[in-house]
N, C-alpha and C positions, 0 to 999 in steps of 0.2 A: 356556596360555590367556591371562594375563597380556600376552607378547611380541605373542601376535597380538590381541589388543584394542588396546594402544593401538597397532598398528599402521595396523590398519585402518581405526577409530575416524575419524581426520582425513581421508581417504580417502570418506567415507560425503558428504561435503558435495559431491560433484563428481562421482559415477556418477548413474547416473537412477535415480529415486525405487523404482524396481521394485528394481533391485540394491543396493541401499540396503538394502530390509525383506529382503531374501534374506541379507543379509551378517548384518543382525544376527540374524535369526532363527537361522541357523545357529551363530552365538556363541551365545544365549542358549538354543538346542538340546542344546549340548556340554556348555556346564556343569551345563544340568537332567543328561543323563546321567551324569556325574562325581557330583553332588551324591546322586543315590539309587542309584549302583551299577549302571546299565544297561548291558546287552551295549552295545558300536558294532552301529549298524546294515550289515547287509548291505553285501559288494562292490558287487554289485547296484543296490543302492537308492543306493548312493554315484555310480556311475559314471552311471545316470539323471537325477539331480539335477544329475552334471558336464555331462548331454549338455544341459538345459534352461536350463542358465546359456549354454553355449556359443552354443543356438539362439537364446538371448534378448538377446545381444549381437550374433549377426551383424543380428537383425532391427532392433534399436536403431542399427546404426552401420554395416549394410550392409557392412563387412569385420571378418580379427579383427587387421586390422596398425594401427598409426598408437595415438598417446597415449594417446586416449579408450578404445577397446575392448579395447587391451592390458593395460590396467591395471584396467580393470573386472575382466577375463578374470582376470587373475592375484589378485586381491580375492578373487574366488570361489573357487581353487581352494586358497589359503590357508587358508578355512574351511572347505575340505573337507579338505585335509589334516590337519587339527586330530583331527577325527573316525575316518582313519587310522593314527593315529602312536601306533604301538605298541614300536618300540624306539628304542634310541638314536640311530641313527642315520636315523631319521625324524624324532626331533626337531632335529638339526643339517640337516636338508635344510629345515625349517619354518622356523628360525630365518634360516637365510640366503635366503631367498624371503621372511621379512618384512625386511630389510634391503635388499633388491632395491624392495620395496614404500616403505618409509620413505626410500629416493634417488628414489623415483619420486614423490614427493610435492612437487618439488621443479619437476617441470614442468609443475604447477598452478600456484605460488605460491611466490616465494622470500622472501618476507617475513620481519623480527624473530619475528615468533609463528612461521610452520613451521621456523622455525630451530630455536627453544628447545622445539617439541613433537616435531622429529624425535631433538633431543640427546635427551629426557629417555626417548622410546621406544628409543633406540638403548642407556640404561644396561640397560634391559630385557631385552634382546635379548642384550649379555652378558652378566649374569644366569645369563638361562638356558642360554646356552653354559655356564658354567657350572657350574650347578646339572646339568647333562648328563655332567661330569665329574668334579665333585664329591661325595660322599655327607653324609649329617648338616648340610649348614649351614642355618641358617634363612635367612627371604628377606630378612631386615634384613642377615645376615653378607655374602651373596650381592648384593645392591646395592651395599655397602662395598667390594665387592670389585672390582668391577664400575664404579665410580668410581675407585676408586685405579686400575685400569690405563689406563681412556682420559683421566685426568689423565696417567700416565704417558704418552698418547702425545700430551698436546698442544702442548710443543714439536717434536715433527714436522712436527705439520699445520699449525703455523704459520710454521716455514722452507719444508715446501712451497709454501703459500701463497701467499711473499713473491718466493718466487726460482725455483720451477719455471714454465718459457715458460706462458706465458699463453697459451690457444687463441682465436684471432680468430674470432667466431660463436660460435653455439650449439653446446655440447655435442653435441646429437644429433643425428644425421641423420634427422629425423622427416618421415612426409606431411607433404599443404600443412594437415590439420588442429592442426597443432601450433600456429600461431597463430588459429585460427578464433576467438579469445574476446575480441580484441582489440576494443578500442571506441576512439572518437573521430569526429572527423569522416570527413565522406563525399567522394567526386570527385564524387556529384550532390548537388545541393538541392530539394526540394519543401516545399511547405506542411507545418509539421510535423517536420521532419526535424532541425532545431536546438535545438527546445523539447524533446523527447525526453531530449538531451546537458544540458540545465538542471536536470535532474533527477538529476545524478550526481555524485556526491563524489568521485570517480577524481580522482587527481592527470594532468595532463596534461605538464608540464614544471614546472621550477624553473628560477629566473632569479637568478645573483648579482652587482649590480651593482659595477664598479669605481669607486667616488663618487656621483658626483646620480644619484637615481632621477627618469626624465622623470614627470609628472605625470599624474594618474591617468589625463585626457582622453585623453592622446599613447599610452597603454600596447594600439597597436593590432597581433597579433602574427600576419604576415601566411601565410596558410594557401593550399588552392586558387583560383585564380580560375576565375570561369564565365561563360564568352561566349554557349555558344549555347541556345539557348532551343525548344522543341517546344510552348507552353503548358502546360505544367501543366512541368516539369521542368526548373533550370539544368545542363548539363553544360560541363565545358574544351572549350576547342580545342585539337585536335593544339600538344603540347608541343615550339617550337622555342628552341635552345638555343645558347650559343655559347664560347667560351671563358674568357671574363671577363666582369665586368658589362656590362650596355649603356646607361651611363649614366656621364658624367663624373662622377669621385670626388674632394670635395673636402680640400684637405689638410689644415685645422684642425676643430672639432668635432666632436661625436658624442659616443654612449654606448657606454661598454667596458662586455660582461657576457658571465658563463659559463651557456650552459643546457644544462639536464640534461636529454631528453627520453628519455619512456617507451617504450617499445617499443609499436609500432601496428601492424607489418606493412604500411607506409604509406612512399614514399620522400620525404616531407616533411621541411622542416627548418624548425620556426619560428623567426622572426627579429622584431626591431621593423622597422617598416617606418620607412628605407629601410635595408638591407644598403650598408655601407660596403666589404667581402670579404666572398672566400668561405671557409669552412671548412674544411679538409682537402680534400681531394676533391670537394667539390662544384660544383655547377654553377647556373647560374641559367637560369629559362626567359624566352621574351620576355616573358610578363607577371608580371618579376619575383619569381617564385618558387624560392625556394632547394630545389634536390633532393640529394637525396642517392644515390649509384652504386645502390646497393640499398635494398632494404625493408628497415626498421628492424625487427627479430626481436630485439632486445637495447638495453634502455637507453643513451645517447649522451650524451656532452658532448663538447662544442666550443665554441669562443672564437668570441664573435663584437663586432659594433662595428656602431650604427647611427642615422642623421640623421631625425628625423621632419622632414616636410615636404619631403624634395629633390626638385626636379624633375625627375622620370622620363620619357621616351617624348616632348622635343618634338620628335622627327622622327620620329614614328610612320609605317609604312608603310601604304600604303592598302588592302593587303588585312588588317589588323588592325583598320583601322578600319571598312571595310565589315563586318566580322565584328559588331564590335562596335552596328552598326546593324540588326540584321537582326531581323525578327519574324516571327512564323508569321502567315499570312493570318486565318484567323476568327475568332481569339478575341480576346475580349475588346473591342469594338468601342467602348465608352463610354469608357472608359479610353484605349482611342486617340484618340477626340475630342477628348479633355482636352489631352491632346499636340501635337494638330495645332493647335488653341485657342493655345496658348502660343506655340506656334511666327508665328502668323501674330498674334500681338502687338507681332512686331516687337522691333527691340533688341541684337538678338545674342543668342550664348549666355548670357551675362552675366544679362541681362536675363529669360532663359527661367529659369536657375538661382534668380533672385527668386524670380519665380512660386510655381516648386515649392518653396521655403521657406517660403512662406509661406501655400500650401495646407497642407504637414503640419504647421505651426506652428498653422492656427487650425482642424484639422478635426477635432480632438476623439479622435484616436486613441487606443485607451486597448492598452495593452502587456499582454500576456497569456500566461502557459504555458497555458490552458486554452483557445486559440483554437477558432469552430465549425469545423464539419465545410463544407468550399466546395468548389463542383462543377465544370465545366469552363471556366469564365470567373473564376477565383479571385481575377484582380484588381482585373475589374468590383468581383465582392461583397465583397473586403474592404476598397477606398475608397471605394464607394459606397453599402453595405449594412450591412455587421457592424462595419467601423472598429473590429475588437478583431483583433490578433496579435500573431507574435514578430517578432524581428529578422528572419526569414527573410520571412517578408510583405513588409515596410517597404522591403530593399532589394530585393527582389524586381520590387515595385512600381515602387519609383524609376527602376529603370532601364528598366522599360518604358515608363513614362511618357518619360523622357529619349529614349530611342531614338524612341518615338511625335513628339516636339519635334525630331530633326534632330541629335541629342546625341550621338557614339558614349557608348558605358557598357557596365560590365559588373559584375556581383556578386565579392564578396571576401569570401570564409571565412576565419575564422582564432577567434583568443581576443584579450579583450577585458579588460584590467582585472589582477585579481592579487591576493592578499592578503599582504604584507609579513609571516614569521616574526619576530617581536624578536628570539627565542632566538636565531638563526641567522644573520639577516639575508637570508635567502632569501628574494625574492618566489615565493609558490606559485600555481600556475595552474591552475583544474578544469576538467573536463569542462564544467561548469555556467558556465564565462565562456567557452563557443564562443560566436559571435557571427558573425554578417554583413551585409556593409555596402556602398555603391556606388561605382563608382570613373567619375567622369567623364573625357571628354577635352576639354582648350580650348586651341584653337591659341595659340602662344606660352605657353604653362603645362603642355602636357604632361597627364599622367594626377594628379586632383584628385579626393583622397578626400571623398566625402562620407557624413554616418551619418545616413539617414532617420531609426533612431531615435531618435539623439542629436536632432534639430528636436521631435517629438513627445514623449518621454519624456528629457530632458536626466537626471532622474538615473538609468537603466542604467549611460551612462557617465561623469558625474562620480563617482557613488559607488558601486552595486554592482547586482547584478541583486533582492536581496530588498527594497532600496527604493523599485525599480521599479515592482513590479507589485503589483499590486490585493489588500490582506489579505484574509486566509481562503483565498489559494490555494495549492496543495499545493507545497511547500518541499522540502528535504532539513532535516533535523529541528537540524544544526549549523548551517544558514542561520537558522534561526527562534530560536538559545535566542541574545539577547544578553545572556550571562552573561558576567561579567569571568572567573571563579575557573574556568568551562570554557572559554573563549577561552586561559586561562591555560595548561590541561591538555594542551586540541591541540594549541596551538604548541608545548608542552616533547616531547608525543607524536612528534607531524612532525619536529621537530631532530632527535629523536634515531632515526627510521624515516631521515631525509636524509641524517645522520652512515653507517646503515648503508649504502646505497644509494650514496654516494658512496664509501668507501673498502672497502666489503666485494664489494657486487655489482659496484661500479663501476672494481675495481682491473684493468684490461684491459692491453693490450697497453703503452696511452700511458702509462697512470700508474703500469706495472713501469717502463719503463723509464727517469722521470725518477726514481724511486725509487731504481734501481741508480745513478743516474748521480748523485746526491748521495751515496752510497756509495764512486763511484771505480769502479765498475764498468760500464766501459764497451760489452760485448758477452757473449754469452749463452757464452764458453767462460770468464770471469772468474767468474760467474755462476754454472756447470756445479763449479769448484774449488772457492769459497767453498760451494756449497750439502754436495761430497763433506764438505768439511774441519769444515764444522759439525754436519752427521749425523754424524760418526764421534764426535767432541768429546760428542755429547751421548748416545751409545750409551755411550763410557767412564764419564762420569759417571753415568748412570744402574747401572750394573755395580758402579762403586764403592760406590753407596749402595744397591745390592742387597747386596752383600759386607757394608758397614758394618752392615748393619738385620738380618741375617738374626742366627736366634737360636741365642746361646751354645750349643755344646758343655758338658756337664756333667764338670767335671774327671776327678772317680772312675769314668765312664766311658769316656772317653781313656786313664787309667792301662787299664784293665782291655782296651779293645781294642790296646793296644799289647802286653799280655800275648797275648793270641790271635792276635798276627801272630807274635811270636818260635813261638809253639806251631806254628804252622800252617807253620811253615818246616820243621817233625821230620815233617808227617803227621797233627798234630791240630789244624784249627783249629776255634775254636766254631761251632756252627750257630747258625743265627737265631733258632730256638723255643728254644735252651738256657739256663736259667738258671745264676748261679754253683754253684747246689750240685751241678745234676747233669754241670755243665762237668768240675768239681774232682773229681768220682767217678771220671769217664771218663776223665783226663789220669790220676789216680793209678792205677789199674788196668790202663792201658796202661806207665803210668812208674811203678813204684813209688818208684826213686831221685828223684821231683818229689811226693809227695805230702804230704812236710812243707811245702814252699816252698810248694806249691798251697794247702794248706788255710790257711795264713798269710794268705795273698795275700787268696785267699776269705770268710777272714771280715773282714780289713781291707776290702773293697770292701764286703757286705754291709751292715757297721757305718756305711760313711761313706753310701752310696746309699741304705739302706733304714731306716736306725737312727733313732731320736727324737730325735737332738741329735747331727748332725755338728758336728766339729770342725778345723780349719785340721793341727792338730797331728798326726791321724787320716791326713787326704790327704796330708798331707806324709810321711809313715811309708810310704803306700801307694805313692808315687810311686818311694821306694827302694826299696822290694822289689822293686818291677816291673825298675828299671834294675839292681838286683843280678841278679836272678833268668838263670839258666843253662840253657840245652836239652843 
């Protein structure tokens, strides 16, 4: 009961609330019966209860294959075996189905905490293996025990570790549900759809700068862009791409930094804008977005290097740029006035760019996670009406307005900002610094970021997003405490969840192999010998200090089984249930010519083995009679 509690136990956070009260109910069913002596209930009643969990998972997940309903499915049948396990070998079928369960816990969350709560259920688990095979030990003997071997096996698992091929991807071959839970940004934008991600403490990437960190302004780190526009909704345009950057790359300057991004199920690859290269494999699209060959389904680092402010795109092509002009017909009509207004001021783009600076400079916008609810002209009513949103409003706006003025433009997702670890020196990057912003084009200058918010609310991005917005609105609770001695906790926390993440989850393909290769091993058959030649080394040594630890032989019983090997060579040797007296009967009775030498022998063992005060002088008498003694 024990093994399957805390199996289950962490498992209960990630089924649905229904499989949940069924899992525990059924634990805290088994022990009521244990606890007052109750028959197990019926085959019957058992196999019902399996068929309602069964029904109650396809109806939850609509099949029984994939992460989610497998592992429900096998949650339940755990606790129903509990209720079955009647011999031994029911319990060794329990125990390795919660061990199936406790690695399956692992495609929820690989984190420091499921690490150390799958070890401490897994000492359980042996345990009870062997308390399955052992009789009489208590459960403190049986933990002891149960620690001393998988200490004994953790030089194994950590040459495996180090030196067995590393598999490229995920472990499992799982449906496309295996990443359903991923969060981050989206390939659309709507009203709303950014503020959401502000509200989220999820780490999104780490960043470890080679030298100067750019400033907090320049820290813009560039995600999807979105051209085309329906009203209410920014989507990309078809993503073209080409071999190398498309943008001359200059030879001095720039920022060296390694980022670690989290798995999203997303072929993105954040960057500071501009990318000086490209990363392993990757590619960039025309509007300067770093992809990656596939979806990220596994944490990433890669080296990368990059120039704020280079100029991007001054030979933009014209079908980009008419993309980049284009608006749906009816909406929003007031808003488009404004634009046409600007435009027929005269000036050039230059001049139109004032303008809108200094419309959102003096018009009172106030920055908001709690924006209203706006209907289908959303950008009439939030610059003309409600003048309260997020970033996603501001640029949203701008560049309709821009577009409305003659301006190609178009919206840029990405994160915004960062908060520098001491401990580590990692800048950290949340969910909560997604951000979006507008990307103008001006002949001779190319594609020209500008941050609606940044005019309207200058601290978002000089300082942070909680000094932004209006108090009393709903925060993430680590945004809100500025305590020094808990600022202090999280960053020691985060260092050391970053330490695992980097060299435990993060030890892949690249970082075995620069690891071998400071070793002198150059290829996985160097690799394949060192790994043979160090299991065997550590199997010896282990054997030896099983041989050194294990416990003495009692001398006067040595003497006395080497007397029952010489006997046992005539046709007598002792049985296992026989003590000396009735050994010495049966040899003398068979041998009368040995029944002096026998009962000598006999009592000298007795005296030294069972007597109130043996003596050296004793064993040693004993030892010669045995090597005198004659068949």
């Amino acid at each position: 009961m024990a093994c399957t509690a805390t199996t289950v136990l962490p498992h209960v956070a990630f089924v649905p609330s229904w499989m949940a009260l069924a899992a525990l109910s059924m634990l805290g069913g088994r022990w009521l019966f244990w606890r007052r002596g109750l028959p197990a209930p019926s085959t019957w009643f058992l196999l019902f209860i399996a068929a309602a969990c069964g029904l109650g998972v396809f109806f939850q997940f609509q099949q029984f294959f994939g992460r989610e309903p497998g592992l429900a499915l096998l949650l339940a049948l755990a606790c129903l075996k509990l209720f079955e396990a009647k011999s031994i070998r029911d319990g060794r079928v329990l125990v390795l189905l919660c061990l199936f369960l406790q690695l399956g816990l692992f495609l929820h969350s690989q984190s420091m905490g499921t690490a150390a709560f799958t070890a401490a259920s897994l000492v359980v688990a042996v345990a009870c293996l062997a308390a399955l095979s052992l009789a009489g030990q208590t459960p403190l003997q049986l933990l002891r025990l149960s620690g001393l071997m998988l200490a004994q096996a953790s030089p194994f698992m950590l040459l495996l570790f180090l030196l067995f091929p590393r598999i490229q991807g995920p472990l499992w071959g799982l449906p496309a549900d295996a990443f359903g839970a991923a969060t981050g940004l989206s390939d659309t934008m709507s009203p709303g759809a950014i503020s959401r991600l502000s509200l989220s403490e999820a780490v999104a990437f780490r960043a470890k700068f080679d030298g100067a960190i750019p400033p907090q302004s320049q820290l813009y780190w560039r995600g999807p862009v979105l051209t085309r526009f329906d009203g209410r909704t920014w989507r990309p345009a078809p993503v073209l791409s080409g071999s190398g950057l498309p943008y001359p790359v200059p030879s001095d300057g720039g920022y060296r930094y390694a980022m670690t991004l989290e798995a999203n199920d997303r072929p993105w690859l954040l960057a500071l804008e501009m990318p000086l290269g490209l990363p392993g494999a990757a590619r960039m699209s025309g509007d300067f977005q770093l992809l990656a060959a596939a979806p990220l389904r596994e944490r990433m680092r890669y080296e990368a290097s990059s120039r704020p402010g280079l100029p991007v795109g001054l030979d933009e092509r014209p079908q980009v740029l008419g993309e980049a002009l284009a608006l749906p017909a009816r909406f929003n009509p007031r808003a488009r006035a404004l634009g046409e207004a600007w435009r027929a001021g005269g000036g050039g783009s230059e001049a139109v760019l004032g303008r809108a600076f200094t419309f959102f400079r003096s018009s009172r916008f106030a920055y908001t996670l709690e924006p209203p609810m706006l209907g289908e002209n959303w950008v009439d009513e939030f610059i003309f009406d409600t003048n309260r949103g997020f970033c996603e409003h501001f640029a949203g706006s701008f560049v309709f307005l821009m577009r409305a003025a003659g301006i190609p433009a178009r919206v840029v997702t990405g994160y915004q900002g960062g908060e520098m670890n001491p401990m580590d020196g990692y800048l950290t990057v949340r969910q909560s610094d997604a951000h979006a912003w507008a990307e103008v084009w001006l002949a001779g200058q190319g594609w020209r970021r500008v941050d609606p918010t940044a005019l309207s609310s200058p601290a978002r991005v000089e300082k942070s997003l909680p000094a932004a917005v209006p108090a009393g609105e709903a925060l993430p609770l680590a945004m809100r405490l500025d305590l020094t001695w808990f600022k202090t906790l999280r960053w020691g926390w985060e260092a050391v969840a970053n330490g695992w993440n980097q060299w435990v989850l993060g030890y892949n393909q690249e970082r075995q192999r620069e690891f071998l290769g400071r070793l002198g091993m150059p290829d996985w058959r160097a690799m394949t010998s060192v790994l043979a030649v160090l299991t065997g080394v550590l199997m010896l040594l282990l054997m030896a200090w099983a041989l050194w630890t294990r416990p003495s032989r009692d001398p006067a019983m040595a003497a006395w089984d080497r007397l029952s090997g010489k006997l046992g060579r005539v046709g007598l040797p002792r049985a296992v249930q026989e003590g000396p007296d009735d050994y010495r009967d049966r040899v003398a009775g068979a041998r009368p010519d040995l029944s002096a030498d026998m009962g000598r022998i006999a009592a000298l063992y007795i005296a030294q083995r069972y007597g109130p005060a043996p003596t050296p002088e004793n064993l040693n008498e004993l030892r010669q009679a045995v090597a005198r003694f004659k068949t």
